[in-house]
N, C-alpha and C positions, 0 to 999 in steps of 0.2 A: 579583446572581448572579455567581459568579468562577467558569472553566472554566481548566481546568491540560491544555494540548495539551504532551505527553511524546515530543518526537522530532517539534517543531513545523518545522525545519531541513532537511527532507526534499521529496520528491516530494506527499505528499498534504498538510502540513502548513500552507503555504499560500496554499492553496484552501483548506481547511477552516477555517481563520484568518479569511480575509476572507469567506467565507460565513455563519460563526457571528457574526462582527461585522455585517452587514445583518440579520443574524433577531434579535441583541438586541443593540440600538445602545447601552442602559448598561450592558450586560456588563463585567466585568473579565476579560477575557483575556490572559492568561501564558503564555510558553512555558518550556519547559527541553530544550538537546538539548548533544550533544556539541559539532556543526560539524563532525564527518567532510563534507557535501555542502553546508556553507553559502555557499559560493562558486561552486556549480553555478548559477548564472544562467544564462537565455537572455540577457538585459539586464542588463549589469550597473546600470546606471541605476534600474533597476526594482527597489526591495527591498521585499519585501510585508509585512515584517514593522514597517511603521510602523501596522497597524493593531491590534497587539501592545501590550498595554499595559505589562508586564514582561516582559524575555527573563531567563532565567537561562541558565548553562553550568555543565555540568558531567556525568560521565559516570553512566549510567543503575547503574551497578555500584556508585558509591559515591554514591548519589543523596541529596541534601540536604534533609531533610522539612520546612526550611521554607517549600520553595517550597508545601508543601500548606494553609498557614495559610489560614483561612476560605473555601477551595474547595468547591465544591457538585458538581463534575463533575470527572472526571479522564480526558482521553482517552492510552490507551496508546500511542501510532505508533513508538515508537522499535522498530529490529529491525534487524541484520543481513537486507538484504532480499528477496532473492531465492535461487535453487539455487547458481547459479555461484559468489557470496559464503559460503553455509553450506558447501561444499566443501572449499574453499580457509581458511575459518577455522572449523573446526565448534566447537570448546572455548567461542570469543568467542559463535557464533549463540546456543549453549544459555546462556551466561551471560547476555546481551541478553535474548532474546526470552522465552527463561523463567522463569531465577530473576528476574532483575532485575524485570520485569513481576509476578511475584508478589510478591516483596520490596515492592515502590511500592505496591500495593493491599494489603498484612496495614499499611501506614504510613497509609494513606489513611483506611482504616474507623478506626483510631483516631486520625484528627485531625477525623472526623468528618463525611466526605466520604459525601453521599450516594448516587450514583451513578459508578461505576468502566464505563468500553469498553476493549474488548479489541480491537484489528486483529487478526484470525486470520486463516485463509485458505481457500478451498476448496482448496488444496492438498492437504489430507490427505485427500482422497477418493485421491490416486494413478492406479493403475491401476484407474479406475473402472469397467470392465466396461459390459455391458448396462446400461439404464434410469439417468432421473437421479437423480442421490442429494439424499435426504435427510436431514436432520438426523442420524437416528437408521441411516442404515444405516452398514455397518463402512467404518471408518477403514485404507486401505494408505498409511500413509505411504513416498514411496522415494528422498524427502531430506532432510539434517541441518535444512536451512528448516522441513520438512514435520513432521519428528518435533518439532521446539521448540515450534512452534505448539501442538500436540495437549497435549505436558506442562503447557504454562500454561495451558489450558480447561482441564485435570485441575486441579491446583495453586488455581486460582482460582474453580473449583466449591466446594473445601472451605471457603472463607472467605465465601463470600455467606452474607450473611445479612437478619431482619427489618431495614431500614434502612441496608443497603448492601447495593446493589443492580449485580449485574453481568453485561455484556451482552458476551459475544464473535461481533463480524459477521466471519462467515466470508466476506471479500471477495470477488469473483470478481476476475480477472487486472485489474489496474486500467489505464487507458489514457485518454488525454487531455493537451490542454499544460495545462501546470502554471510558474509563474515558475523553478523549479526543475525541469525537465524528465527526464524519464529516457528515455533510446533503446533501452536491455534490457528494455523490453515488447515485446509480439510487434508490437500495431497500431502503435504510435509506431514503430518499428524499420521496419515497413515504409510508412509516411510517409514516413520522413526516406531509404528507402534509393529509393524514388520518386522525390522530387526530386532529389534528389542526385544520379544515376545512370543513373535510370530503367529501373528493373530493380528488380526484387525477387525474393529468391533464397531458395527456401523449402528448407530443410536437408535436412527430412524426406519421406513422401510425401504431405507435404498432410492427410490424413487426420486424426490427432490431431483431440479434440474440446478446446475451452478454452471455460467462460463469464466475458464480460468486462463492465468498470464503468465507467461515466467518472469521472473523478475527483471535477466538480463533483456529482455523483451517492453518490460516499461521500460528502462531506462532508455531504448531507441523511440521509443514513441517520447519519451521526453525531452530527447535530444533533438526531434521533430517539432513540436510545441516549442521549443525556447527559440525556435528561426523562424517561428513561422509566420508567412507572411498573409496583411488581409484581405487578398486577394484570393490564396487559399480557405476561403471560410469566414469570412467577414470580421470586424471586428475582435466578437466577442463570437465565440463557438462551443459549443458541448459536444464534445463526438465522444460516443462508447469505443473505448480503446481494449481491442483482443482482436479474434480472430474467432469465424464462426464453425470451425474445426474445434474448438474447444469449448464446445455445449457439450458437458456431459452430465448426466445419470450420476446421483452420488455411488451408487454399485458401480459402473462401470468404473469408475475411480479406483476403487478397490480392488476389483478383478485385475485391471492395467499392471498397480503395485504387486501383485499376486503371479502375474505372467511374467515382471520381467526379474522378480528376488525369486521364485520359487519357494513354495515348504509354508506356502502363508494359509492362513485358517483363515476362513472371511465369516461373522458370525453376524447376520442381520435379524431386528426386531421387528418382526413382520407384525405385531401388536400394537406397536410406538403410532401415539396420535400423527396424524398430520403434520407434517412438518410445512407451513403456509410459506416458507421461502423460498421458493421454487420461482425461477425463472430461463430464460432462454432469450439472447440477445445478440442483435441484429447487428455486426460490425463493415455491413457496407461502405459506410460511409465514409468511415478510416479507411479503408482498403484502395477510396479512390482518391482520396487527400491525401493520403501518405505510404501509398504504395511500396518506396524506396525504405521507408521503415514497418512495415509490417510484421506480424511476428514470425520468427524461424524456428523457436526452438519447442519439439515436437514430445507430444506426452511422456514417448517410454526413454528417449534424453534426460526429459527433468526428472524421473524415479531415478534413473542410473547415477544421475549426476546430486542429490540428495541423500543418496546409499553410499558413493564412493564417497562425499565428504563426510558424514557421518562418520564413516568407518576408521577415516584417515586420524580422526579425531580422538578415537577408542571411547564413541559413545555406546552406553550400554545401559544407558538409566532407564528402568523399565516405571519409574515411576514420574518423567519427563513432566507429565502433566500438574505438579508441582514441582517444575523446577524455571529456571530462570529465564527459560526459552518459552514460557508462556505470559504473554505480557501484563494479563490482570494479576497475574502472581508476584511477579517484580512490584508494581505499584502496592499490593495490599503487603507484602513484606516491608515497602517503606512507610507504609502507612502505620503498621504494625510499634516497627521501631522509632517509630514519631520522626522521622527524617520529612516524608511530606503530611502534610494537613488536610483536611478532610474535603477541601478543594484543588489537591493535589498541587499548592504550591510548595516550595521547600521551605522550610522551618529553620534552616542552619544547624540542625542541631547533628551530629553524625553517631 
């Protein structure tokens, strides 16, 4: 079995690396990413990518099909990744996350690649309204992140077919440490702004609703999408991938980190406009496709286990949110130093 992880270099890349390596120890696992965040270590000691059997480089726009030679699974991860990023470079998000992701999977079915995953998001639920959504209810997208997403589940419906088989798991907000950490999550953000400060300072008025994932939690749902078969879900399937135990209240968020570090100050702007991303979402439908991967790992786990690595790391930077574990900050530092271009490809220049 060879599995081709696309944007392996990342925050969920690996964990899902080293998880898919313990569930099939003669696997041939490959990555292919840019390196825009492969220097985001918590450790630098620490590289996870020795559990990597081939890495390639090179960008997802001008992507090389031989990394697809005799691949059985293709995971998509690469994306411009979050709202703050799709903003600030919207032309690059929809080049990334959509063509390019479509582009790798019309190369994929003809090298004969049986199953293609899509990282989508529930993002494009938006302004979700009343009641949780499901699969099939309408899409408000109300970011350039949000609307990419949605074009490649379009774009990538039209190519499934008998024999290539494709699955987009509409994430929920992912959160967890990861060797490659990110702190522009909400939960990790307020971890690290706990320790750090002890204080956590919700922008909003709390309120927003978010459902969230652990990391090591995609990577089971991903390891579920790379076997899965069309029987389970038809060809081509979108399932919201989490767990409906993890709708919560951005305050509840807070409070959670607050109950299990103690000493933390929670400071909400009960003034702060609306915040229109508010949703709550429906993971039935995972739950009954993929029961045996569901998610296990439970709110006050992922604070503990975010604190404990933290700690182990002697992080202390109370000013995190410029620092390298935020990922618009990595990009506009290389933008800065003319290393990438103003379409975020690389320049050569170091």
């Amino acid at each position: 079995m060879k599995i081709l992880l696309v944007g392996n270099l990342g925050y969920i890349g690996p964990v899902a690396a080293t998880h898919l390596r313990e569930v099939f120890p003669q696997a041939q696992i490959h990555g292919y990413d840019t390196g825009y965040f492969a220097g985001c270590l918590v450790d630098p000691r620490d590289f996870p990518e020795t559990v990597i059997d081939r890495q390639y480089f090179g960008d997802v726009r001008g992507f090389n099909p031989e990394a697809l030679a005799g691949a059985d699974a293709v995971v998509q991860l690469a994306a411009i990744s979050n709202d703050p990023m799709g903003k600030a470079y919207e032309a690059a998000t929809e080049q990334v996350n959509h063509e390019s992701a479509v582009s790798i999977a019309r190369m994929a079915r003809a090298a004969g690649v049986r199953n293609f995953v899509f990282a989508s998001s529930c993002s494009v639920y938006g302004a979700g309204g009343d009641g949780a959504k499901t699969e099939s209810a309408p899409l408000n997208p109300l970011t350039a992140y949000a609307r990419s997403k949605i074009n490649a589940e379009a774009g990538l419906r039209a190519i499934a077919t008998p024999g290539f088989t494709v699955t987009c798991l509409r994430f929920a907000t992912a959160c967890g440490f990861s060797p490659r950490l990110r702190l522009d999550l909400v939960l990790n953000d307020f971890v690290a702004a706990a320790l750090t400060a002890g204080r956590i300072e919700i922008l909003s008025d709390g309120t927003p609703w978010r459902p969230l994932i652990h990391v090591r939690d995609m990577a089971r749902a991903i390891e579920w999408a790379a076997g899965r078969k069309p029987s389970d879900g038809g060809d081509f399937l979108t399932v919201n991938a989490g767990s409906d135990e993890w709708n919560f209240q951005i305050a509840d968020l807070a409070r959670a980190v607050q109950a299990e570090l103690g000493g933390v100050e929670i400071s909400i702007n009960r003034n702060a406009a609306p915040d229109k991303r508010s949703y709550r979402v429906d993971f039935g439908l995972f739950r009954r496709l993929a029961r045996a991967h569901s998610p296990r790992v439970r709110l006050p786990e992922a604070v503990r286990e975010l604190a404990a690595g933290l700690r182990a790391a002697g992080f202390s930077d109370r000013n995190f949110r410029a620092s390298r574990f935020i990922r618009l900050q990595v990009l506009a530092d290389a933008r800065a130093a003319n290393r990438l271009d103003a379409e975020l490809r690389w320049t050569g220049r170091s």
